[in-house]
PDB file with one MODEL, atoms N, CA, C and O in Angstrom:
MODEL        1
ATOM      1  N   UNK A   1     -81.465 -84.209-138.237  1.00  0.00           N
ATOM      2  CA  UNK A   1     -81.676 -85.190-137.215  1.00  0.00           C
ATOM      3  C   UNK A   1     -80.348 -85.593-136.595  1.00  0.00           C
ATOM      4  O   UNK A   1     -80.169 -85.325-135.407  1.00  0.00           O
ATOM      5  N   UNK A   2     -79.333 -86.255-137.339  1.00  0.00           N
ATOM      6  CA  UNK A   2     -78.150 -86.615-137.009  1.00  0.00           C
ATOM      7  C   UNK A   2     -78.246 -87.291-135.701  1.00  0.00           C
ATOM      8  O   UNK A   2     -77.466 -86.940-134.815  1.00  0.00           O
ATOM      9  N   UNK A   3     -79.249 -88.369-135.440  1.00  0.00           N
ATOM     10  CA  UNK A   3     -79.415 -89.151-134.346  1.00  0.00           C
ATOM     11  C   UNK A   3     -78.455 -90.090-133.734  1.00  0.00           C
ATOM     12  O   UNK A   3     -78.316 -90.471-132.572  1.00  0.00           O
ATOM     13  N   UNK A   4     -77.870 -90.342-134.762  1.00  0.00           N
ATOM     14  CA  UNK A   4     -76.634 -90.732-134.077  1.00  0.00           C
ATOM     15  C   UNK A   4     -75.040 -89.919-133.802  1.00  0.00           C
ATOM     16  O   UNK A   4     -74.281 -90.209-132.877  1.00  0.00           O
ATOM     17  N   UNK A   5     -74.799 -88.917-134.791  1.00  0.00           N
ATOM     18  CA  UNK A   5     -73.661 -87.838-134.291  1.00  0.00           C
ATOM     19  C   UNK A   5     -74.074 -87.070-134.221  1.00  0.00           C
ATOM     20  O   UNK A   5     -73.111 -86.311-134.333  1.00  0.00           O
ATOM     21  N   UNK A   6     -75.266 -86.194-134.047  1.00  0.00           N
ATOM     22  CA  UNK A   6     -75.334 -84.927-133.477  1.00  0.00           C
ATOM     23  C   UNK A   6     -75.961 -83.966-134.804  1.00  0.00           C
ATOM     24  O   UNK A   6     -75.717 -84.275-135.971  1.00  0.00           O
ATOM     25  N   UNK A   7     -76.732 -82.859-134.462  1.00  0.00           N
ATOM     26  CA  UNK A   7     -77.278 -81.964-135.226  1.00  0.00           C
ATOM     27  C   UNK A   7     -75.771 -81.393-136.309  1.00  0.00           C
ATOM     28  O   UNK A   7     -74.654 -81.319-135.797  1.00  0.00           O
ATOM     29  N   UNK A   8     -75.945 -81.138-137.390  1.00  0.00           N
ATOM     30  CA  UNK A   8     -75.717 -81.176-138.746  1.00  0.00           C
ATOM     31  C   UNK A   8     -73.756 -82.042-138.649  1.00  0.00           C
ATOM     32  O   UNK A   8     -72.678 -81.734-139.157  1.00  0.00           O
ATOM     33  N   UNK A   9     -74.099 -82.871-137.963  1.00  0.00           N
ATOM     34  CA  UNK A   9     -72.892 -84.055-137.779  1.00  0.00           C
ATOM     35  C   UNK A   9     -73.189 -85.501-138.692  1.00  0.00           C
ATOM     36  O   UNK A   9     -73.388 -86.575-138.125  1.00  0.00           O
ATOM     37  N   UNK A  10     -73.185 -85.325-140.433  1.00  0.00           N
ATOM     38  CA  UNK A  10     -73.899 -86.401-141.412  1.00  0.00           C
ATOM     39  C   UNK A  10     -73.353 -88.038-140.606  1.00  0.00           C
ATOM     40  O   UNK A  10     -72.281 -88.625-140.461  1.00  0.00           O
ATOM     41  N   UNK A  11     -74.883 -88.298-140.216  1.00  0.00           N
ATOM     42  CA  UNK A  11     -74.504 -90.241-139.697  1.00  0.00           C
ATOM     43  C   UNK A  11     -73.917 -91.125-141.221  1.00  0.00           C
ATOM     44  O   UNK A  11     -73.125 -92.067-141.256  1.00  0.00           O
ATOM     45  N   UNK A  12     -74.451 -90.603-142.109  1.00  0.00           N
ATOM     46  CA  UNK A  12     -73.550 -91.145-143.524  1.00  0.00           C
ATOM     47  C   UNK A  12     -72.991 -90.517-144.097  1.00  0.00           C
ATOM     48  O   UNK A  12     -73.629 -89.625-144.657  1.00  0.00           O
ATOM     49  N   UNK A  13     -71.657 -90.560-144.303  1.00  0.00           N
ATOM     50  CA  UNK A  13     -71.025 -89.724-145.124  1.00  0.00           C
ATOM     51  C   UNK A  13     -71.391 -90.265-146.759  1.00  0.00           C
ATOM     52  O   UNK A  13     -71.841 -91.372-147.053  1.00  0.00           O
ATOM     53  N   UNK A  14     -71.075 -89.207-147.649  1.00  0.00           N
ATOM     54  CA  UNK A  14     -71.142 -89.419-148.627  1.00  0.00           C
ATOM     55  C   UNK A  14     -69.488 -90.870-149.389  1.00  0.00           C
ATOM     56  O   UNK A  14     -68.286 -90.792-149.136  1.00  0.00           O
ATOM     57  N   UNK A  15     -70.187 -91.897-150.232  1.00  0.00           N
ATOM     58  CA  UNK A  15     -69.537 -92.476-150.392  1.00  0.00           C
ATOM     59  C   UNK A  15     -69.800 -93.836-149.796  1.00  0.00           C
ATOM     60  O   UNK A  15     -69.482 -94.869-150.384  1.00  0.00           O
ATOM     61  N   UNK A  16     -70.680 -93.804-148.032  1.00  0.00           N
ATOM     62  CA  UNK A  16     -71.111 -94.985-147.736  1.00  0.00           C
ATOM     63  C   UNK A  16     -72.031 -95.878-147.943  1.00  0.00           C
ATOM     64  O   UNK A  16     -72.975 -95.306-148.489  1.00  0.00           O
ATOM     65  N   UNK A  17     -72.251 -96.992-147.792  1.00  0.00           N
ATOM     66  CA  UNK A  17     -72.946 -97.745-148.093  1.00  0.00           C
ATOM     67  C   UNK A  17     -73.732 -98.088-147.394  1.00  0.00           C
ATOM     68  O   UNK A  17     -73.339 -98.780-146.455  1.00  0.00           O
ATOM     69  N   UNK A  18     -75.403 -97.748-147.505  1.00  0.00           N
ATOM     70  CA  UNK A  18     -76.143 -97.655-146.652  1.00  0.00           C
ATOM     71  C   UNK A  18     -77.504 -98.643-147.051  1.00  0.00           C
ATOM     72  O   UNK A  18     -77.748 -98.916-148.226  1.00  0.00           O
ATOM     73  N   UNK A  19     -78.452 -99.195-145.776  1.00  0.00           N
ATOM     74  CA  UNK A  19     -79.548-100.246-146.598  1.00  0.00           C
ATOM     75  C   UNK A  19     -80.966 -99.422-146.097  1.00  0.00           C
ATOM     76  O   UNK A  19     -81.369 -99.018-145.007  1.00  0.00           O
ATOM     77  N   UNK A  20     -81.421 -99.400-147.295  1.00  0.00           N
ATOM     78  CA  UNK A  20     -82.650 -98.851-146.913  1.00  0.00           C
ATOM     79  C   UNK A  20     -83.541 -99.659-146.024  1.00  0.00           C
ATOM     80  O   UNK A  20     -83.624-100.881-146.151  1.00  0.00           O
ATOM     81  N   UNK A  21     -84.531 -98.658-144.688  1.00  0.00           N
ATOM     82  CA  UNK A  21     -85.176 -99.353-144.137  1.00  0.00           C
ATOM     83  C   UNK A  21     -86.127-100.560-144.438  1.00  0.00           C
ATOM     84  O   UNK A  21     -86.390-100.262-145.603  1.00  0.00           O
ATOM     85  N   UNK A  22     -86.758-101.599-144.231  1.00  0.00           N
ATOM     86  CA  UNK A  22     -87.543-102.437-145.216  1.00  0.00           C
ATOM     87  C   UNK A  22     -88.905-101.414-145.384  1.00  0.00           C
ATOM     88  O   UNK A  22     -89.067-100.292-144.906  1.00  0.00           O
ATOM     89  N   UNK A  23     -89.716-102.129-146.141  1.00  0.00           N
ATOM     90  CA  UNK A  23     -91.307-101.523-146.462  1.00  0.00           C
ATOM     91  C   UNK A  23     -92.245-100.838-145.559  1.00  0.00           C
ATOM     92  O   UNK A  23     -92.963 -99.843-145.662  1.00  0.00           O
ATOM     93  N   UNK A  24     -91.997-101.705-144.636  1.00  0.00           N
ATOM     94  CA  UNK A  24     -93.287-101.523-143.936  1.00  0.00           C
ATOM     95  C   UNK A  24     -92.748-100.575-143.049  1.00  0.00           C
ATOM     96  O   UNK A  24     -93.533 -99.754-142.574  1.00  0.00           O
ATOM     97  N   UNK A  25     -91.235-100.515-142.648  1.00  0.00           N
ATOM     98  CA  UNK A  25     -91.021 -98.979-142.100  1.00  0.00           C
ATOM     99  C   UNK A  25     -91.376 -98.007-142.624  1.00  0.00           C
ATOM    100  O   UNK A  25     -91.966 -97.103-142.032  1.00  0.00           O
ATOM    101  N   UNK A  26     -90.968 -98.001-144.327  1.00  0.00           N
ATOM    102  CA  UNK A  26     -91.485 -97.025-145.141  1.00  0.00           C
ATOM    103  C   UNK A  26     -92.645 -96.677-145.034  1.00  0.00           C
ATOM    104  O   UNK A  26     -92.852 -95.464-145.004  1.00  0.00           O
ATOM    105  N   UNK A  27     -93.606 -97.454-144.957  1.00  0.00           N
ATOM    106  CA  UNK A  27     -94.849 -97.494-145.134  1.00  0.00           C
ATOM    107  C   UNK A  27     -95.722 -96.043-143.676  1.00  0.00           C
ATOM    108  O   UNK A  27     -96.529 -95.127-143.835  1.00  0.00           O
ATOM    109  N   UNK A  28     -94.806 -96.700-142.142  1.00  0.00           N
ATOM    110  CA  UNK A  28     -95.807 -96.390-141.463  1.00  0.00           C
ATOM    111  C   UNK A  28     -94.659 -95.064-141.033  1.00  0.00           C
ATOM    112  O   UNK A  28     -95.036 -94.408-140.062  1.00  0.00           O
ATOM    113  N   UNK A  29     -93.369 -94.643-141.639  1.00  0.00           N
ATOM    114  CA  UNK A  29     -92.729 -93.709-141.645  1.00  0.00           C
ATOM    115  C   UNK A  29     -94.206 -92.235-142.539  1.00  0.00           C
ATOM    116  O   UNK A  29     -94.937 -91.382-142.035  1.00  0.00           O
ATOM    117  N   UNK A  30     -93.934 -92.723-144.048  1.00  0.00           N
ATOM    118  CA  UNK A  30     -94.551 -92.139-145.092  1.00  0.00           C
ATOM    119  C   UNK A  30     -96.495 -91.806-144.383  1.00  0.00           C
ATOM    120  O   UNK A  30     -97.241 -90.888-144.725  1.00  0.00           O
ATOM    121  N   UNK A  31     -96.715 -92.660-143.611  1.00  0.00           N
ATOM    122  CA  UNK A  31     -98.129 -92.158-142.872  1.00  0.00           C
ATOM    123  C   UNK A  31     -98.161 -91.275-141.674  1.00  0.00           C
ATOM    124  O   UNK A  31     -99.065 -90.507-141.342  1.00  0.00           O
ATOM    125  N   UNK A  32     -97.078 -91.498-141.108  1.00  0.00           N
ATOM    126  CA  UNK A  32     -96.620 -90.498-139.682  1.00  0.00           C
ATOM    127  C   UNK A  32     -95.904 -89.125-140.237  1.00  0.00           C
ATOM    128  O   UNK A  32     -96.284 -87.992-139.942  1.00  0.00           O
ATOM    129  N   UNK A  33     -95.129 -89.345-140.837  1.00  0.00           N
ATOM    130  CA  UNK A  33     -94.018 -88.291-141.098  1.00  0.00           C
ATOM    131  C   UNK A  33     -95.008 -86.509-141.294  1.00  0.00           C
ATOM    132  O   UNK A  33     -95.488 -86.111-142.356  1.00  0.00           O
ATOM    133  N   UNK A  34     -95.049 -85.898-140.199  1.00  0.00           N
ATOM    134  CA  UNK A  34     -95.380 -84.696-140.672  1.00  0.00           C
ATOM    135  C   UNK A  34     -94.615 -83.271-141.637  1.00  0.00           C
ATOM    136  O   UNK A  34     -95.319 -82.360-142.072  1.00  0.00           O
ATOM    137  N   UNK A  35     -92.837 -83.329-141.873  1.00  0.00           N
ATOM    138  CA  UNK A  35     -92.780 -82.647-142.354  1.00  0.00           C
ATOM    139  C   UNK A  35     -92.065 -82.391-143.399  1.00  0.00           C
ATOM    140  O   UNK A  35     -92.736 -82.872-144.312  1.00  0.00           O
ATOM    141  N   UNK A  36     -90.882 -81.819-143.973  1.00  0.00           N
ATOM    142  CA  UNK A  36     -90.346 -82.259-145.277  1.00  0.00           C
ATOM    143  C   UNK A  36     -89.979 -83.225-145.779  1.00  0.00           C
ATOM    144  O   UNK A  36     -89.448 -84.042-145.027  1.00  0.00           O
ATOM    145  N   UNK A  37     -90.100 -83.593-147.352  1.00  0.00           N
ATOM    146  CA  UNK A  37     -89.709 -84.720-148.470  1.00  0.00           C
ATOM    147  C   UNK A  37     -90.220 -85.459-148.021  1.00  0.00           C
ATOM    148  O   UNK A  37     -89.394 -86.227-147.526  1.00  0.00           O
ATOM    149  N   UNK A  38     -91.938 -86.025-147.702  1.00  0.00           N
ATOM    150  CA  UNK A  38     -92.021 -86.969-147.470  1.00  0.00           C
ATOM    151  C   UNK A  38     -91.672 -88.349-148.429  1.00  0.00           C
ATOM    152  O   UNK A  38     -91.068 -88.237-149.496  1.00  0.00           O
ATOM    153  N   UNK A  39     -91.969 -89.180-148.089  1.00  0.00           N
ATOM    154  CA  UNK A  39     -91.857 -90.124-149.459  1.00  0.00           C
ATOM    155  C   UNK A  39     -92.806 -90.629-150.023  1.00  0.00           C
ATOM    156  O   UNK A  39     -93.886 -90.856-149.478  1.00  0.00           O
ATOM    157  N   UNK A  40     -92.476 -90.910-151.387  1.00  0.00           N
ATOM    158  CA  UNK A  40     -93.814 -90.868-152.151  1.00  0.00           C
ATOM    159  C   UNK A  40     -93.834 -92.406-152.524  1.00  0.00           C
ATOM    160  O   UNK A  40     -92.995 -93.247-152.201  1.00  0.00           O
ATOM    161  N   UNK A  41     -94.873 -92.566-153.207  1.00  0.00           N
ATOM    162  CA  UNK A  41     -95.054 -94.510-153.771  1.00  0.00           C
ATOM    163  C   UNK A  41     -93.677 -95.106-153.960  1.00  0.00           C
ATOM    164  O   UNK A  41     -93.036 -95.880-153.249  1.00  0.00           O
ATOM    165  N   UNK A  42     -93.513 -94.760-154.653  1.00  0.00           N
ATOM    166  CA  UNK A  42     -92.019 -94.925-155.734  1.00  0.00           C
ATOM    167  C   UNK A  42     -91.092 -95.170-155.196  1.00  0.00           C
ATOM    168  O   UNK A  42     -90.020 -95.360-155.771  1.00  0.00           O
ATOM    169  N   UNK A  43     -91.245 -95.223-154.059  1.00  0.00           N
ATOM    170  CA  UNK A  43     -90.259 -95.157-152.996  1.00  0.00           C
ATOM    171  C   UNK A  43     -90.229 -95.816-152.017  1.00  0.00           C
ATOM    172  O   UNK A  43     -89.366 -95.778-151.140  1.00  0.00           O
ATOM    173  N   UNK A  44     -91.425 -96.671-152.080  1.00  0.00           N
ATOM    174  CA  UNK A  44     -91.769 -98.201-150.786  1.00  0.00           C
ATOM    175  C   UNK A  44     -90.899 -99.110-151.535  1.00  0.00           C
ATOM    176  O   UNK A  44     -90.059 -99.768-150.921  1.00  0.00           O
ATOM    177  N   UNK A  45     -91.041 -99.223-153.001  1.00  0.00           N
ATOM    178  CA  UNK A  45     -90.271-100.297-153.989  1.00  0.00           C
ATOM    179  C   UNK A  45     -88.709-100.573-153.550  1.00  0.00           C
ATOM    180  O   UNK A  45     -88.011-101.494-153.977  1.00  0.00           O
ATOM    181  N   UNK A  46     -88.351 -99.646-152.677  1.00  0.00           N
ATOM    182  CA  UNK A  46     -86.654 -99.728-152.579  1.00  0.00           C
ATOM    183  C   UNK A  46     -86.172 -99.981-150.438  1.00  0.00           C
ATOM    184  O   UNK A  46     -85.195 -99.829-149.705  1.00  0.00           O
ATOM    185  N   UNK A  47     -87.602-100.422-150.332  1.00  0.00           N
ATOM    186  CA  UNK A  47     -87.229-100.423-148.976  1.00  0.00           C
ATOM    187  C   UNK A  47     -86.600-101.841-148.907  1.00  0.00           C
ATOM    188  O   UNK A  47     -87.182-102.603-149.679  1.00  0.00           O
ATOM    189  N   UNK A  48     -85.361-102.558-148.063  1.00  0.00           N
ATOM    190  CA  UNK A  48     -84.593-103.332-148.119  1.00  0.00           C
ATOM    191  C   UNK A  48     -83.088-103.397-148.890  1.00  0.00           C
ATOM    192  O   UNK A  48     -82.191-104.204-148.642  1.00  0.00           O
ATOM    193  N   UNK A  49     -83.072-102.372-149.843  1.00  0.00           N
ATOM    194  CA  UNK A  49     -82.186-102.438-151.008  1.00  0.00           C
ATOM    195  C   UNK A  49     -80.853-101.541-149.827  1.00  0.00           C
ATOM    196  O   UNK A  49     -80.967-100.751-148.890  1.00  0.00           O
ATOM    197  N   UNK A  50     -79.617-102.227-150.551  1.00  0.00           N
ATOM    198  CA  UNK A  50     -79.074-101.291-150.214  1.00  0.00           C
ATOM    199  C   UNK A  50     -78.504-100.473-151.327  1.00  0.00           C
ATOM    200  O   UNK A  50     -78.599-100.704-152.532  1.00  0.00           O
ATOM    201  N   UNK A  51     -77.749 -99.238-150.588  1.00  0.00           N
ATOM    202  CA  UNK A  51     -76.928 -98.046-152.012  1.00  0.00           C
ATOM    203  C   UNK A  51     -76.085 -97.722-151.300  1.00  0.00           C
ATOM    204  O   UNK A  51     -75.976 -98.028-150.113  1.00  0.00           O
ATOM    205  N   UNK A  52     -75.056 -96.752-152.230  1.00  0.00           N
ATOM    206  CA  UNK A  52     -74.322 -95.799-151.695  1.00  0.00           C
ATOM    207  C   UNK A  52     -74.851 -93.941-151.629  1.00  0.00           C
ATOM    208  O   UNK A  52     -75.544 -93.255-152.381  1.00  0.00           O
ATOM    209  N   UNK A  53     -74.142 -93.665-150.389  1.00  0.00           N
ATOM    210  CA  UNK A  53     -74.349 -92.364-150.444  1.00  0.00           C
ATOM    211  C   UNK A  53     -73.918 -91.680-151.672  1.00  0.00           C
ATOM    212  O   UNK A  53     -72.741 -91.787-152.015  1.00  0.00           O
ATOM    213  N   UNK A  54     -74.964 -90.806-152.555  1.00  0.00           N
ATOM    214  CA  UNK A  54     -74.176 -89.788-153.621  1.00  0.00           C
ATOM    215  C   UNK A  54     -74.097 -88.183-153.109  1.00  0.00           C
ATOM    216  O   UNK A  54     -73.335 -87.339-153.582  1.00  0.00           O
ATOM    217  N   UNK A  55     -75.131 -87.958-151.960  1.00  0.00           N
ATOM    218  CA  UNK A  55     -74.869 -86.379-151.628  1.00  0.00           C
ATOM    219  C   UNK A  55     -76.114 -86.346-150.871  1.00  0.00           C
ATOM    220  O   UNK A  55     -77.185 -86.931-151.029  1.00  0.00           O
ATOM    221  N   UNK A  56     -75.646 -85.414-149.909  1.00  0.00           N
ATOM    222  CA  UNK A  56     -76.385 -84.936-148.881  1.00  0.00           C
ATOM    223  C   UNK A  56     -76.342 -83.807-148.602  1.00  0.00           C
ATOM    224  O   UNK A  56     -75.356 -83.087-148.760  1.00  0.00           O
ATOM    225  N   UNK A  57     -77.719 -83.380-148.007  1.00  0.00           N
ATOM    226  CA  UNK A  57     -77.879 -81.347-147.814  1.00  0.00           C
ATOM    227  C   UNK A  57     -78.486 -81.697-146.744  1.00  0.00           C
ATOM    228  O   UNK A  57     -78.920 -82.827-146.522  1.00  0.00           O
ATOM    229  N   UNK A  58     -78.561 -80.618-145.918  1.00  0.00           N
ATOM    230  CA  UNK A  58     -79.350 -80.057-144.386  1.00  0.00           C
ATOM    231  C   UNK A  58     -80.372 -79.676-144.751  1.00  0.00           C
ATOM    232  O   UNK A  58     -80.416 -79.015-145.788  1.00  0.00           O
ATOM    233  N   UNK A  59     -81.890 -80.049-143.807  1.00  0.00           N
ATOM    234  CA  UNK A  59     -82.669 -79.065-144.281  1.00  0.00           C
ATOM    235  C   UNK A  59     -82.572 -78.195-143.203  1.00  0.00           C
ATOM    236  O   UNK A  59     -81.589 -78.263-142.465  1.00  0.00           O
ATOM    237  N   UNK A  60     -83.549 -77.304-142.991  1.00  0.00           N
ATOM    238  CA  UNK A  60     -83.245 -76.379-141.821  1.00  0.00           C
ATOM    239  C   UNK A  60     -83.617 -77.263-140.683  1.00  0.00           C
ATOM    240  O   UNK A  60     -84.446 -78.167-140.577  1.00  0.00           O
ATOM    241  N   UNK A  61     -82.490 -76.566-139.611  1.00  0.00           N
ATOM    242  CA  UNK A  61     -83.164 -77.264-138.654  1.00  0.00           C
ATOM    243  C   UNK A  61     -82.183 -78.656-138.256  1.00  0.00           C
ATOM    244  O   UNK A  61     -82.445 -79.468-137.369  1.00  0.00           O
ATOM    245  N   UNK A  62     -80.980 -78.679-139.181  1.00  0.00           N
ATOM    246  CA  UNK A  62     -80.493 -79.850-139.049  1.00  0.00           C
ATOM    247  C   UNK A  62     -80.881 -81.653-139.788  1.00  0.00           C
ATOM    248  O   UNK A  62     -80.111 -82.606-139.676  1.00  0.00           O
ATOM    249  N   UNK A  63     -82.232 -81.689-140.495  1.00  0.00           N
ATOM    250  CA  UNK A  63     -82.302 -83.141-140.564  1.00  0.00           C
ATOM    251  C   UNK A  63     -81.757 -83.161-142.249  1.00  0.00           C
ATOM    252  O   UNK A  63     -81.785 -82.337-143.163  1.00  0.00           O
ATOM    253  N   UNK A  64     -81.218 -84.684-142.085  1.00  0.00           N
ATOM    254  CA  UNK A  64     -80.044 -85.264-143.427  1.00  0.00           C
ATOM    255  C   UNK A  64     -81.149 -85.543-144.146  1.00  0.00           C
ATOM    256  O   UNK A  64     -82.057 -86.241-143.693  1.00  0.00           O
ATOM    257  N   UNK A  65     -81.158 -85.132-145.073  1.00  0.00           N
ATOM    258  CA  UNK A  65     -81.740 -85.109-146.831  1.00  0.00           C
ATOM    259  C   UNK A  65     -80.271 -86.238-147.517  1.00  0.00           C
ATOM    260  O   UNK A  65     -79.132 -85.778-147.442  1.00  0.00           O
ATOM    261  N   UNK A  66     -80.476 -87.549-148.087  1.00  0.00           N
ATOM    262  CA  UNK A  66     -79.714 -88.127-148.630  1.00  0.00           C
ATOM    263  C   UNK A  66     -80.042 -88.412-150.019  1.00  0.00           C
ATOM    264  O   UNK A  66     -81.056 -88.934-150.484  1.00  0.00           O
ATOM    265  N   UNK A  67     -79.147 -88.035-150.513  1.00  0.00           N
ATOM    266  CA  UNK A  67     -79.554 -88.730-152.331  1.00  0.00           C
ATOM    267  C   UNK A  67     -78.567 -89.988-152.449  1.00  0.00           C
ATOM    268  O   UNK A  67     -77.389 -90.051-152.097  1.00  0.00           O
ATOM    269  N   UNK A  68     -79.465 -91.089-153.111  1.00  0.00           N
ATOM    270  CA  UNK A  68     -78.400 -92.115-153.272  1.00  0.00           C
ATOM    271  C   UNK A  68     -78.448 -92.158-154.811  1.00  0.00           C
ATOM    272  O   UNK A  68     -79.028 -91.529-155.697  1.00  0.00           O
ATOM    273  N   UNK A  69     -77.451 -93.335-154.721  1.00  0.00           N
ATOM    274  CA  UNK A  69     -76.680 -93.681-155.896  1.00  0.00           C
ATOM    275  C   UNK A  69     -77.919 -94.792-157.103  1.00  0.00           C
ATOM    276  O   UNK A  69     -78.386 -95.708-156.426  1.00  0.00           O
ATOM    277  N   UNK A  70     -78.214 -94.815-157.940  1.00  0.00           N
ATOM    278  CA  UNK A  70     -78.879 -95.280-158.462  1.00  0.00           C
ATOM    279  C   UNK A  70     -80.866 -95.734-157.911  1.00  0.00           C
ATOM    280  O   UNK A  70     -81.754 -96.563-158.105  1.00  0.00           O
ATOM    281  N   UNK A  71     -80.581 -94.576-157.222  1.00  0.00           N
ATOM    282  CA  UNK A  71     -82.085 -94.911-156.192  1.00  0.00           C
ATOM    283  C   UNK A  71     -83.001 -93.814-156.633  1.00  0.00           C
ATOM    284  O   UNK A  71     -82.327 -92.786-156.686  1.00  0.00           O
ATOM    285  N   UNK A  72     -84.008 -93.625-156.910  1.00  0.00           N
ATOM    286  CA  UNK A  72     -84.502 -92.192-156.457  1.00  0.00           C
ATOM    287  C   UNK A  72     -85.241 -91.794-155.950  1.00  0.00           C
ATOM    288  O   UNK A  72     -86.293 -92.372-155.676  1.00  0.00           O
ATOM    289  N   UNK A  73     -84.888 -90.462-155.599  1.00  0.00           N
ATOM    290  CA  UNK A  73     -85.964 -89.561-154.251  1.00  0.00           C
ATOM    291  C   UNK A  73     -84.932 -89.148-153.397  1.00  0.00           C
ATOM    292  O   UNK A  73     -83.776 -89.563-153.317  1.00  0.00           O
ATOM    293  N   UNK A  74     -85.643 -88.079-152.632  1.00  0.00           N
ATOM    294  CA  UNK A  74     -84.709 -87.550-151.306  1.00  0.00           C
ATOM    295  C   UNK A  74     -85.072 -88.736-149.994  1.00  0.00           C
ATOM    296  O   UNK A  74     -86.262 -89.034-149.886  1.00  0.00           O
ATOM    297  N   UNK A  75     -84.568 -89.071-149.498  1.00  0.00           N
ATOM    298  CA  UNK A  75     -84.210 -89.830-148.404  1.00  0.00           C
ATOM    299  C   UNK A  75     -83.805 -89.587-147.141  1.00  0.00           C
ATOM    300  O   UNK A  75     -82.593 -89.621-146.926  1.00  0.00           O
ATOM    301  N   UNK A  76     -84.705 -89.298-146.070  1.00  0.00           N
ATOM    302  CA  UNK A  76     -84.525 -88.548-144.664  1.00  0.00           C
ATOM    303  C   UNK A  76     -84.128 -89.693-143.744  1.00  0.00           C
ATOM    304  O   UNK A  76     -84.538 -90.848-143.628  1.00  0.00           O
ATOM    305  N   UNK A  77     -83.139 -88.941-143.095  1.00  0.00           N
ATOM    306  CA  UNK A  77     -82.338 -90.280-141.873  1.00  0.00           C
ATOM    307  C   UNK A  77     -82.388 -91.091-141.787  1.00  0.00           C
ATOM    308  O   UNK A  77     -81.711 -92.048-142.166  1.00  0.00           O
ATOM    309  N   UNK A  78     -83.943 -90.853-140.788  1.00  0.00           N
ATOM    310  CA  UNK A  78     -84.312 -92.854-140.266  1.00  0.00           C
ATOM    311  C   UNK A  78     -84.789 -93.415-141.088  1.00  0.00           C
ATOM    312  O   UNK A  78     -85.103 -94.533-140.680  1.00  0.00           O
ATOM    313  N   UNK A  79     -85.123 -93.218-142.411  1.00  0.00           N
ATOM    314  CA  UNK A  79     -85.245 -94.086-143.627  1.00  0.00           C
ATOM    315  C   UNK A  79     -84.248 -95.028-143.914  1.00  0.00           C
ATOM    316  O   UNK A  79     -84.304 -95.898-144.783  1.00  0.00           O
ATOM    317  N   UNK A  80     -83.253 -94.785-143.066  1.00  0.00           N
ATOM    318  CA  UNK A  80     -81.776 -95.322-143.886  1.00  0.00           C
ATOM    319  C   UNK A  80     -81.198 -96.506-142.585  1.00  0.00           C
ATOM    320  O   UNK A  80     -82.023 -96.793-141.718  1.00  0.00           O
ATOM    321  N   UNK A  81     -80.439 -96.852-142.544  1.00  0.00           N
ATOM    322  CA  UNK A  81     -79.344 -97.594-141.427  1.00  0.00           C
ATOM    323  C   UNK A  81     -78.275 -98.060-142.120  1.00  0.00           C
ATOM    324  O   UNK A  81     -78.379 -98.046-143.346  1.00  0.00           O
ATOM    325  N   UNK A  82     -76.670 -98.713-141.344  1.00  0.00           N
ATOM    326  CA  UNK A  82     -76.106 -99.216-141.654  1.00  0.00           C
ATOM    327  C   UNK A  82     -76.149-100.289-142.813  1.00  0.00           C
ATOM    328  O   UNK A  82     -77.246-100.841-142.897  1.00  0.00           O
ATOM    329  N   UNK A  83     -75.478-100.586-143.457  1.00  0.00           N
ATOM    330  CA  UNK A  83     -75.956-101.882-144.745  1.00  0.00           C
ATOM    331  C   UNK A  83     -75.233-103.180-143.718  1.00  0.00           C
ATOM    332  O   UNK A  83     -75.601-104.304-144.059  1.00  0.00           O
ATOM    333  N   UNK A  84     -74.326-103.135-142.598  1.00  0.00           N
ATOM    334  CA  UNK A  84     -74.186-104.117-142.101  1.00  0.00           C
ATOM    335  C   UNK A  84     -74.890-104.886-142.052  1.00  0.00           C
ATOM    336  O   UNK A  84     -74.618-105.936-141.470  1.00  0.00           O
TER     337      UNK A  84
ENDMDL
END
């Protein structure tokens, strides 16, 4: 995705500190989302929280797959924003 720098240009680098979207994004993300990692239950529980980036991969195609730091699950872009 890289919606804000550009196709495989990571909007978080690894190391930053990022806040997960709240719930109910999760929520109507996880009902829309047609295609990889969607997110699963386990994973509405952490909407609001913030983390740090621990590592990120491309899937094809360009969109950021994020793993965070004490969180779990894969974590796609607009799941994420600034922790400002």
């Amino acid at each position: 995705m890289g919606s804000r720098k550009g196709l495989y240009q990571v909007d978080f680098p690894v190391g930053t500190k990022v806040r997960i979207k709240p719930r109910e994004y999760l929520e109507e993300f996880r009902r829309t989302w047609k295609f990889h990692h969607p997110l699963d239950d386990s994973q509405l529980a952490y909407g609001g929280q913030s983390a740090t980036v621990l590592s990120i991969s491309s899937y094809h195609g360009g969109d950021e797959l994020y793993y965070l730091e004490n969180v779990p699950g894969i974590w796609n872009e607009p799941c994420l924003e600034d922790s400002d």
